[in-house]
BADODREN-619325 format. One record per residue (C-alpha): residue in three letters; z, x, y. Coordinates in steps of 0.02 Angstrom, whole numbers, plus 50000, padded with zeros to 5 digits. Example, Ala and Ser with C-alpha at 12.3 -4.5 7.8 and 13.67 -1.06 7.14 Angstrom:
BEGIN
<pt code="ALA" pz="50390" px="50615" py="49775"/>
<pt code="SER" pz="50357" px="50684" py="49947"/>
***
This chain:
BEGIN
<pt code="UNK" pz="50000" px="50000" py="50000"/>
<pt code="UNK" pz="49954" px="50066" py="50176"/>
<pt code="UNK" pz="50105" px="50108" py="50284"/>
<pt code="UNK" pz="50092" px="50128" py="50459"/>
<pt code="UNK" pz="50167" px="50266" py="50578"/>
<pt code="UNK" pz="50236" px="50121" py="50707"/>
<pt code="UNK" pz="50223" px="49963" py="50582"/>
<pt code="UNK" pz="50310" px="49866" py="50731"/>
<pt code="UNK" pz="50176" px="49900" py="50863"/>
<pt code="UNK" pz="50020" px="49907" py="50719"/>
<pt code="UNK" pz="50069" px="49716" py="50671"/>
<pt code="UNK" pz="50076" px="49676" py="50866"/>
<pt code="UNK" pz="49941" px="49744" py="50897"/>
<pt code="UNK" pz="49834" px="49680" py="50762"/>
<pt code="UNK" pz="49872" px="49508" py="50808"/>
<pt code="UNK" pz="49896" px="49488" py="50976"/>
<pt code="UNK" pz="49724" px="49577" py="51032"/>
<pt code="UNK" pz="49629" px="49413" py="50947"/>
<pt code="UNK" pz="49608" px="49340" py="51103"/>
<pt code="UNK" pz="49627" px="49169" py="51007"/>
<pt code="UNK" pz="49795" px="49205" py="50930"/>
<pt code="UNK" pz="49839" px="49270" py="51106"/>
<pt code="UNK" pz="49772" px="49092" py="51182"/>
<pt code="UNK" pz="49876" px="48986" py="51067"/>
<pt code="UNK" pz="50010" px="49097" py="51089"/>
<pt code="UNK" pz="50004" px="49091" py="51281"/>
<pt code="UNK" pz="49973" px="48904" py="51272"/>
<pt code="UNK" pz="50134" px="48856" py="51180"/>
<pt code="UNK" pz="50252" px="48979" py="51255"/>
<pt code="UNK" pz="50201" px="48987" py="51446"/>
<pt code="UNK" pz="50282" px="48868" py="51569"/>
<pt code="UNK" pz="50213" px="48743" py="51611"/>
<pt code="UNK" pz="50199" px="48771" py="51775"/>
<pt code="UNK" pz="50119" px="48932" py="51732"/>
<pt code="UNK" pz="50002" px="48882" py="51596"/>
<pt code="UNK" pz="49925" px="48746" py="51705"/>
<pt code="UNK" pz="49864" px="48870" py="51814"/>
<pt code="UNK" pz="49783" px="48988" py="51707"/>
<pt code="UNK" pz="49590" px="48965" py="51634"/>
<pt code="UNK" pz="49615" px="49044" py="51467"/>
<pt code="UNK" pz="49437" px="49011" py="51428"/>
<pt code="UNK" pz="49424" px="49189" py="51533"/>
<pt code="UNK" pz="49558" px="49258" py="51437"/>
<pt code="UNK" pz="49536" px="49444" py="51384"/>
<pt code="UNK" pz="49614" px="49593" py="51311"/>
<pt code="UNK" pz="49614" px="49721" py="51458"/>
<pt code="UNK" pz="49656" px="49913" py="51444"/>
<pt code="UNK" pz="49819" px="49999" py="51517"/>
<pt code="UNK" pz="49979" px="50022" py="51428"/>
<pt code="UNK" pz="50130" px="50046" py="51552"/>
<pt code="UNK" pz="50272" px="50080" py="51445"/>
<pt code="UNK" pz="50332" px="50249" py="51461"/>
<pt code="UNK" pz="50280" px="50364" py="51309"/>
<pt code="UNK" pz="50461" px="50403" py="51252"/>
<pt code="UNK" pz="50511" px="50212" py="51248"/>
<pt code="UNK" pz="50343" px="50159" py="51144"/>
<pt code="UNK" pz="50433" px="50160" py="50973"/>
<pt code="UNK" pz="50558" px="50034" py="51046"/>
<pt code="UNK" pz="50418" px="49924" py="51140"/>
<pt code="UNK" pz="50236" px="49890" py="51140"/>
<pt code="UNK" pz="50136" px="49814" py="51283"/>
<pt code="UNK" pz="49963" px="49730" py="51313"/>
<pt code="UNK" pz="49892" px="49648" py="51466"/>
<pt code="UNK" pz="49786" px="49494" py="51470"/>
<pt code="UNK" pz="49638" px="49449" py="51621"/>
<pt code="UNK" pz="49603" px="49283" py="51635"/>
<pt code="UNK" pz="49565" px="49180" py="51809"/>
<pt code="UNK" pz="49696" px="49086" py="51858"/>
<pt code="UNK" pz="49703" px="48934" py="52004"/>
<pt code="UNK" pz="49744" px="49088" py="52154"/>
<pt code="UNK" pz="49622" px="49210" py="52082"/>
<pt code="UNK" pz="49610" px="49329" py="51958"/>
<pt code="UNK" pz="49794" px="49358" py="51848"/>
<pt code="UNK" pz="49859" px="49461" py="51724"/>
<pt code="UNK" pz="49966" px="49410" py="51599"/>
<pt code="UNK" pz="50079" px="49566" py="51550"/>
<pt code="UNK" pz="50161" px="49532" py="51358"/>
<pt code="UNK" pz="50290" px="49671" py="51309"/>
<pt code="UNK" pz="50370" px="49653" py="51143"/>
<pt code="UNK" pz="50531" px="49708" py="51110"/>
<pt code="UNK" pz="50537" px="49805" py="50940"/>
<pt code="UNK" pz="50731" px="49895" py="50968"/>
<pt code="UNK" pz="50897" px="49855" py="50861"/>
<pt code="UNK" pz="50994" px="49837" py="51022"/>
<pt code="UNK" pz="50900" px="49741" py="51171"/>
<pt code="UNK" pz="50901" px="49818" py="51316"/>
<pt code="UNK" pz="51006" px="49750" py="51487"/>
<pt code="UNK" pz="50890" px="49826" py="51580"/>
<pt code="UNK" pz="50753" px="49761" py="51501"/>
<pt code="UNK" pz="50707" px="49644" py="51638"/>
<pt code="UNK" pz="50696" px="49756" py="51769"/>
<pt code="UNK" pz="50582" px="49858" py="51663"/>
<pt code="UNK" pz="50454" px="49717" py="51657"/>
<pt code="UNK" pz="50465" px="49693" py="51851"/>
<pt code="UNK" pz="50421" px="49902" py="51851"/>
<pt code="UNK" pz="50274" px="49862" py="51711"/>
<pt code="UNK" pz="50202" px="49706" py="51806"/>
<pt code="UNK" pz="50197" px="49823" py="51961"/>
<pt code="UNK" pz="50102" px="49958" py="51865"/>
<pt code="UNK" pz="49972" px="49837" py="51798"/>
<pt code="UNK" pz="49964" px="49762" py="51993"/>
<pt code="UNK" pz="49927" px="49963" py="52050"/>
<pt code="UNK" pz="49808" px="49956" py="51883"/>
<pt code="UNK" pz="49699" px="49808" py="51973"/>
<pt code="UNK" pz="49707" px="49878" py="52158"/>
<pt code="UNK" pz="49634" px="50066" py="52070"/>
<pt code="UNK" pz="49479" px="49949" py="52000"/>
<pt code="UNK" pz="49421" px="49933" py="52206"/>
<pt code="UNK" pz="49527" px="49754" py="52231"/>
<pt code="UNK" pz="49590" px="49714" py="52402"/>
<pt code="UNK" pz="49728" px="49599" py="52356"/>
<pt code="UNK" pz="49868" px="49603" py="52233"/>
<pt code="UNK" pz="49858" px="49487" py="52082"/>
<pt code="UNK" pz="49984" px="49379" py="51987"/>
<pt code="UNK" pz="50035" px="49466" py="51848"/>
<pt code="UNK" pz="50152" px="49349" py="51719"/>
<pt code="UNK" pz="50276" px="49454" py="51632"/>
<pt code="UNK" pz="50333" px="49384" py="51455"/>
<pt code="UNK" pz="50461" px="49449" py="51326"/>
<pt code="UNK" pz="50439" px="49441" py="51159"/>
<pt code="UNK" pz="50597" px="49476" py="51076"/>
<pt code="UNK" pz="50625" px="49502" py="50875"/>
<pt code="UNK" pz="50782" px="49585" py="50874"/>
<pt code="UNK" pz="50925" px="49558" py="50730"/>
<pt code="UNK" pz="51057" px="49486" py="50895"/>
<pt code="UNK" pz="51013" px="49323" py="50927"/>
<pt code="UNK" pz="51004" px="49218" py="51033"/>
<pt code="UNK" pz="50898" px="49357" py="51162"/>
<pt code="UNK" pz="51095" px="49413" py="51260"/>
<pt code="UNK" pz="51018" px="49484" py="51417"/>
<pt code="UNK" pz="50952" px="49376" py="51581"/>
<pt code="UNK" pz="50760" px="49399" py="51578"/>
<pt code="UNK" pz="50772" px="49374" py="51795"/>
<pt code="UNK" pz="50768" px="49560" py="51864"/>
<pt code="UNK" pz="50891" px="49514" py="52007"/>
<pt code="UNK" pz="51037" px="49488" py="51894"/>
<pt code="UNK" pz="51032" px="49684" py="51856"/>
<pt code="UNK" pz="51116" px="49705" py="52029"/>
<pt code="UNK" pz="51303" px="49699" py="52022"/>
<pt code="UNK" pz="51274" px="49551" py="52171"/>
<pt code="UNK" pz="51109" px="49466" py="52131"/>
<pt code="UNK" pz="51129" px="49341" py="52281"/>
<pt code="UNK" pz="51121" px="49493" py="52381"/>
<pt code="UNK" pz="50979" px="49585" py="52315"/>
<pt code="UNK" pz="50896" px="49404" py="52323"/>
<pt code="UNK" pz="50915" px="49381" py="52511"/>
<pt code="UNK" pz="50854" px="49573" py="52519"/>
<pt code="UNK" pz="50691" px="49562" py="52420"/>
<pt code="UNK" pz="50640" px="49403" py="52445"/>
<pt code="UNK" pz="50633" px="49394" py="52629"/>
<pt code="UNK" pz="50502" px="49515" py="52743"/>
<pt code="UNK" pz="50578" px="49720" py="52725"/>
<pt code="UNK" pz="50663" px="49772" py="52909"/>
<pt code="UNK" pz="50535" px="49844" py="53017"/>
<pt code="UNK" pz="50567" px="50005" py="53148"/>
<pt code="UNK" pz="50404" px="49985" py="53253"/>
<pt code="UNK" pz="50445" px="50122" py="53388"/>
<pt code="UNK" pz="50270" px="50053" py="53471"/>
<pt code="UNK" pz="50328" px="49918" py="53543"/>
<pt code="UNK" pz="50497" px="50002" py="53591"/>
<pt code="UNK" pz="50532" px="50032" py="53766"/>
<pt code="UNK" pz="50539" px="50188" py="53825"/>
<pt code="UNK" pz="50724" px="50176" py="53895"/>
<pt code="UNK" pz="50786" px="50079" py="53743"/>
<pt code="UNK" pz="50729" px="50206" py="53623"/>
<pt code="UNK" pz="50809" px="50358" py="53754"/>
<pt code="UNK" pz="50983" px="50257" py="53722"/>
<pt code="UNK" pz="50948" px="50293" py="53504"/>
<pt code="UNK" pz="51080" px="50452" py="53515"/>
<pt code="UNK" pz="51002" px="50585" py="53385"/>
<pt code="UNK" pz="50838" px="50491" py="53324"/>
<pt code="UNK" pz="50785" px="50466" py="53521"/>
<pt code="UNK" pz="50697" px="50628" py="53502"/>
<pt code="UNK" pz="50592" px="50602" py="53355"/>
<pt code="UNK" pz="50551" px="50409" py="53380"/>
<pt code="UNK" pz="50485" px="50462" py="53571"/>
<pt code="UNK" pz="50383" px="50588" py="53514"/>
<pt code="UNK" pz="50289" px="50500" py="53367"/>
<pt code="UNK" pz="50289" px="50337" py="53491"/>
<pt code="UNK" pz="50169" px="50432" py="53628"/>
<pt code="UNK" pz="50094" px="50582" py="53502"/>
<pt code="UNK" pz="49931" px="50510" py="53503"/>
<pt code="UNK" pz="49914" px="50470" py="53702"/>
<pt code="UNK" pz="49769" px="50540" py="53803"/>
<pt code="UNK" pz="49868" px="50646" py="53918"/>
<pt code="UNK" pz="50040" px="50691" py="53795"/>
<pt code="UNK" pz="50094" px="50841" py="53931"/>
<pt code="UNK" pz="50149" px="50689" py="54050"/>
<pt code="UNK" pz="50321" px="50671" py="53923"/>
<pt code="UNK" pz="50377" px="50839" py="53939"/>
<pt code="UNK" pz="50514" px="50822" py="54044"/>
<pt code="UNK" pz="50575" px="50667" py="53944"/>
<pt code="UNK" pz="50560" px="50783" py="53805"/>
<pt code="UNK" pz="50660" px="50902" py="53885"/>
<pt code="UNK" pz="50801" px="50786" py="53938"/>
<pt code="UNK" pz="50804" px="50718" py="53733"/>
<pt code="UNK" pz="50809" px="50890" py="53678"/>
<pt code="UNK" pz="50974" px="50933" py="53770"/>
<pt code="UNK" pz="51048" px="50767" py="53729"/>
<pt code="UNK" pz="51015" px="50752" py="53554"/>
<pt code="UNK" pz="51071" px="50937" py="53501"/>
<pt code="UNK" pz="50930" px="50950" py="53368"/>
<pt code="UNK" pz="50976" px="51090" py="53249"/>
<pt code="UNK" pz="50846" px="51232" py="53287"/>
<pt code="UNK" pz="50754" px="51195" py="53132"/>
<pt code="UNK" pz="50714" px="51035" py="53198"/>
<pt code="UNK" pz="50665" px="51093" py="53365"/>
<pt code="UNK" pz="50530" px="51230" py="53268"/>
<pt code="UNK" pz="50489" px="51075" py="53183"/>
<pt code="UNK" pz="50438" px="50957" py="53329"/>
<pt code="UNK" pz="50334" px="51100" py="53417"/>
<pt code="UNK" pz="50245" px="51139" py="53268"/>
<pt code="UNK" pz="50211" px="50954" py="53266"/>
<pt code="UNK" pz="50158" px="50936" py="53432"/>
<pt code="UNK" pz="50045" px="51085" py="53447"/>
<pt code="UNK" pz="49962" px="51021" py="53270"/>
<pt code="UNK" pz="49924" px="50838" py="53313"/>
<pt code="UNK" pz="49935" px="50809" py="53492"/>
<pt code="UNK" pz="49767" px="50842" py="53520"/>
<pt code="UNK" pz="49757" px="50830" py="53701"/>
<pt code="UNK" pz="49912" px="50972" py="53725"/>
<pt code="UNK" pz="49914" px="51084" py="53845"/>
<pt code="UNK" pz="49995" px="51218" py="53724"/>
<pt code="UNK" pz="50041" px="51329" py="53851"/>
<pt code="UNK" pz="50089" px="51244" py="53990"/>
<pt code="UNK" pz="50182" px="51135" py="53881"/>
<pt code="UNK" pz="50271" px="51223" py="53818"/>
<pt code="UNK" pz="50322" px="51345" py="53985"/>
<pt code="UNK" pz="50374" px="51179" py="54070"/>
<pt code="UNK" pz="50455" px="51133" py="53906"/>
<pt code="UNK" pz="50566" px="51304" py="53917"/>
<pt code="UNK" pz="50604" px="51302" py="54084"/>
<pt code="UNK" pz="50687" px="51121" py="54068"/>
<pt code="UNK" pz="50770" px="51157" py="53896"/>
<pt code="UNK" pz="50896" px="51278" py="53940"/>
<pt code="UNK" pz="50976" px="51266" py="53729"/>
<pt code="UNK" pz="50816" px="51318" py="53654"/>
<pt code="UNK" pz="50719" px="51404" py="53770"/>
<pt code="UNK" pz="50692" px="51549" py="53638"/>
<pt code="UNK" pz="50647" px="51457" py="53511"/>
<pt code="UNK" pz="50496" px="51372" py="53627"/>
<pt code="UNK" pz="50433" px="51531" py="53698"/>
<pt code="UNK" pz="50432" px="51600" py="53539"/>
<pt code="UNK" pz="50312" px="51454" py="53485"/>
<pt code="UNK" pz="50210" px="51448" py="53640"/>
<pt code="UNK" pz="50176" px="51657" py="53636"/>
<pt code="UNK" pz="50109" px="51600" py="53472"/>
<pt code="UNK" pz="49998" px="51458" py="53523"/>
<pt code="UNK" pz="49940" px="51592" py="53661"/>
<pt code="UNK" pz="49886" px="51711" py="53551"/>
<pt code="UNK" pz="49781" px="51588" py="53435"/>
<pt code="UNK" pz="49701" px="51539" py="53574"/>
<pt code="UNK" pz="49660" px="51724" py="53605"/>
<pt code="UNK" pz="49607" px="51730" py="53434"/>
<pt code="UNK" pz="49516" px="51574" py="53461"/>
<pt code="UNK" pz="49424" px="51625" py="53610"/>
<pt code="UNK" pz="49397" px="51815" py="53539"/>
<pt code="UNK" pz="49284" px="51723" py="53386"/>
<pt code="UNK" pz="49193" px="51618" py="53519"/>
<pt code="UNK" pz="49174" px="51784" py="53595"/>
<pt code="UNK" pz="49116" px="51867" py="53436"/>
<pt code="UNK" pz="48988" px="51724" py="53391"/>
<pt code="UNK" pz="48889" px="51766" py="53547"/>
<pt code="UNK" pz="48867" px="51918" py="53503"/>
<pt code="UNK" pz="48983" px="52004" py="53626"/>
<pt code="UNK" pz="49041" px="52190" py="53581"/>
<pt code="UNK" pz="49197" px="52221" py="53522"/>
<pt code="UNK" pz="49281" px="52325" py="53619"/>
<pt code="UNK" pz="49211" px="52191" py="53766"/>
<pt code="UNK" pz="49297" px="52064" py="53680"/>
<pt code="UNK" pz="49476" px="52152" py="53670"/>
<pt code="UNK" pz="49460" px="52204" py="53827"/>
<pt code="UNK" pz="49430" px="52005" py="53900"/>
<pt code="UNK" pz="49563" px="51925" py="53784"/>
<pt code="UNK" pz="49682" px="52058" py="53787"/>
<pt code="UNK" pz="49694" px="52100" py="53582"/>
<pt code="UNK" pz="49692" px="52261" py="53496"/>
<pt code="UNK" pz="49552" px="52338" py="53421"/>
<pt code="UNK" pz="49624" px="52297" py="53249"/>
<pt code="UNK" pz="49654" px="52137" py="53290"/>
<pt code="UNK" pz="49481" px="52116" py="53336"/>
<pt code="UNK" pz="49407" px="52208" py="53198"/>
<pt code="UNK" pz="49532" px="52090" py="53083"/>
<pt code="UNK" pz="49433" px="51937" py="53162"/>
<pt code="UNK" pz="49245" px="51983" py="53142"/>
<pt code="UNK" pz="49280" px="52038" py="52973"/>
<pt code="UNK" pz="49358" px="51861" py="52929"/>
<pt code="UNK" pz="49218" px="51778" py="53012"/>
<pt code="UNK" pz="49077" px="51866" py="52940"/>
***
């Protein structure tokens, strides 16, 4: 007699990818509520098995398409093989139903699907002991209810005032900054930068941080000047920023030497205009050649 490396998941499998076992299944176990709305005349067996490899001795998983009365649906059955059912076992399915949601978005749909999660449970401990409703895995469900089933809080610094945001104690300084980063003239904020640097004490880290930042995507920085104004405001971390803006001077030396270089100016002219050392020009038309 054959034996089978998984017998649990082989006789699953077996039967449940007839798509008309799996219909008369589906019909007589569904809700009713939830079987009225699916057209299982579309059912079929799609690919994508979301339980993680170490648990797949303990359950097996297949996911249905079918067309359902809001659009296309998934119906995601997981059966439970395991001696001892698992508590978490619901919030497992909500992670699975998710996977097979990302699994439909990755085939080039816009919106998200319903995906119907169903338990099939064989274990020797019956009745099933475990709530199948993923909330009751908090210690307070009513809680994590009111949390995820209401719109997730919302910190849109765009439509912050300026002043209001200035009053946010030590994350002032990074919500201003990303608020105006992408404005056509970002050198106007550098005194308010100045002012949030000395009153939010940003660890010098930080403050290498932001001006790496802002020299990277505010496009329309005056490095420089920036960052001179920025110094002479700033009395805490004035080293710190001219160490950063000598740097952005000299790659825009560097920059200017390779404009230099691609016209075909001699190198010696070129240290001599920008300043740099013979090596350091050499170094340059080397890379660029």
């Amino acid at each position: 007699m054959k034996t089978y490396p998984t017998p649990h998941d082989s006789v699953f499998r077996k039967f449940f990818s007839d798509v008309s076992v799996a219909k008369d299944f589906l019909q007589l176990h569904l809700p009713p509520a939830l079987r009225d709305m699916c057209d299982f005349r579309t059912l079929v067996v799609t690919s994508g098995a979301f339980v993680e490899r170490n648990l797949r001795p303990l359950f097996s998983d297949i996911l249905y398409r079918l067309q359902t009365t809001a659009g296309a649906g998934y119906i995601y059955c997981v059966i439970e093989h395991q001696s001892s059912a698992d508590k978490m076992m619901a919030f497992r399915m909500l992670r699975y139903c998710l996977l097979a949601m990302q699994f439909h978005l990755e085939q080039g749909n816009k919106e998200l699907p319903l995906v119907i999660p169903l338990l099939f449970y064989h274990g020797p401990r019956s009745p099933y002991p475990y709530s199948t409703r993923w909330l009751d895995c908090f210690p307070d469900p009513a809680l994590a209810q009111a949390l995820y089933t209401q719109a997730f809080p919302l910190v849109d610094v765009t439509v912050i005032p300026d002043e209001e945001i200035k009053t946010h104690r030590k994350a002032a300084l990074l919500k201003y900054v990303q608020k105006h980063i992408r404005e056509r003239d970002i050198n106007l904020r550098q005194q308010d930068i100045a002012q949030l640097l000395e009153s939010a004490q940003p660890s010098k880290e930080q403050v290498l941080c932001l001006l790496h930042y802002l020299s990277q995507v505010a496009n329309t920085l005056d490095s420089e000047t920036f960052f001179s104004n920025l110094a002479e405001n700033t009395f805490c971390y004035r080293e710190e920023i001219m160490t950063i803006a000598e740097h952005m001077k000299y790659l825009g030396l560097q920059e200017a030497a390779l404009k230099m270089l691609a016209l075909g100016l001699d190198r010696a002219m070129v240290a001599q205009y920008t300043g740099l050392s013979d090596t350091e020009v050499d170094a340059l038309a080397d890379s660029a050649a």
